[in-house]
N, C-alpha and C positions, 0 to 999 in steps of 0.2 A: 466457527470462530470468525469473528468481524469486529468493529472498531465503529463505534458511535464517535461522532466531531461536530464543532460548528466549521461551516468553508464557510470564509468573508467572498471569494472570486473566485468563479468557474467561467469555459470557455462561454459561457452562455451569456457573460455580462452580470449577472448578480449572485448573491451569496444564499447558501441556504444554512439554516438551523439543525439540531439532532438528525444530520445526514449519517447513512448506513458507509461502509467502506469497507470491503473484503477484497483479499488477493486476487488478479486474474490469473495471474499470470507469475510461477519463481521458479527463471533457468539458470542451473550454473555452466560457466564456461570451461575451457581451457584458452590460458591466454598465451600467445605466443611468448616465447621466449623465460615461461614458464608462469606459474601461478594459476589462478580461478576470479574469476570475478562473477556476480548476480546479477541479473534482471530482474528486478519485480516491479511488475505490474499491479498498479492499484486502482480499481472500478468506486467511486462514490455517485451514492444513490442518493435522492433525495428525502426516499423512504425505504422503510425493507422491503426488497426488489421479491418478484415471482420470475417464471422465466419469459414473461413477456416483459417488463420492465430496462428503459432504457436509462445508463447511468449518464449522469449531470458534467462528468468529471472522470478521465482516465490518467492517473499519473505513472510517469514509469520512472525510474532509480537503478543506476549503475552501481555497485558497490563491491570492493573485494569482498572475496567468501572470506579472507577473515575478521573484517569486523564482524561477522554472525555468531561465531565459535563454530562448535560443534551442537549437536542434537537434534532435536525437530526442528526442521527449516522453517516447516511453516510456522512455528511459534515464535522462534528466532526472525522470523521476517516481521512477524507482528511486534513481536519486542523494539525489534530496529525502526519500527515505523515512529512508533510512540517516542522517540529519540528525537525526530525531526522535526524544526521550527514549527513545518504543516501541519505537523501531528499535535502541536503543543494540548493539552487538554483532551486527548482522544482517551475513550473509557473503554473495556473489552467487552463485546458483547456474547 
C-alpha cells in the first residue's frame, strides 16, 4: 500500500511530480494523564523506491488515535493522510 502525489516543496528546494509516499514509520502512544496519540512517519520518493533508493521527503504527524477509529491502522493512516492539505489529490497505489 502507498499513495502517488504531486510535492510542490521538499527539503531539497524544489518539487517533484507522481512522487511515490508509503508509511515508515505508525506508533501508537500512551499519553500521560490518559489517552493514545500516533506517529506516522511518511517517506516520499521521487520514484518507486528499491531498497537502495533514498527518499526526497520525510514527514512525520502527531495525531490522537482517535481521529483513526478503529481497524487497520495502516489503512486508517493512509486514509488519514489523504485528509490532509499535503495529501490534497494523493491517489492509493
Amino acid at each position: 500500500m502507498a499513495l502517488t502525489l504531486d510535492v510542490s516543496n521538499t527539503p531539497l528546494g524544489v518539487g517533484f511530480t507522481n512522487c511515490y509516499a508509503r508509511l515508515a514509520t505508525v506508533a501508537v502512544s500512551r499519553q500521560l494523564g490518559g489517552g493514545h496519540s500516533v506517529m506516522i512517519d511518511v517517506a516520499i520518493y521521487a520514484t518507486i523506491p528499491d531498497d537502495n533508493t533514498n527518499n526526497v521527503d520525510l514527514r512525520r504527524y502527531h495525531i490522537p488515535l482517535s481521529e483513526l477509529g478503529s481497524g487497520d491502522i495502516m489503512g486508517l493512516a493512509y486514509a488519514w493522510l489523504k485528509t490532509q492539505e499535503d495529501f490534497a489529490g494523493a491517489t492509493d497505489v
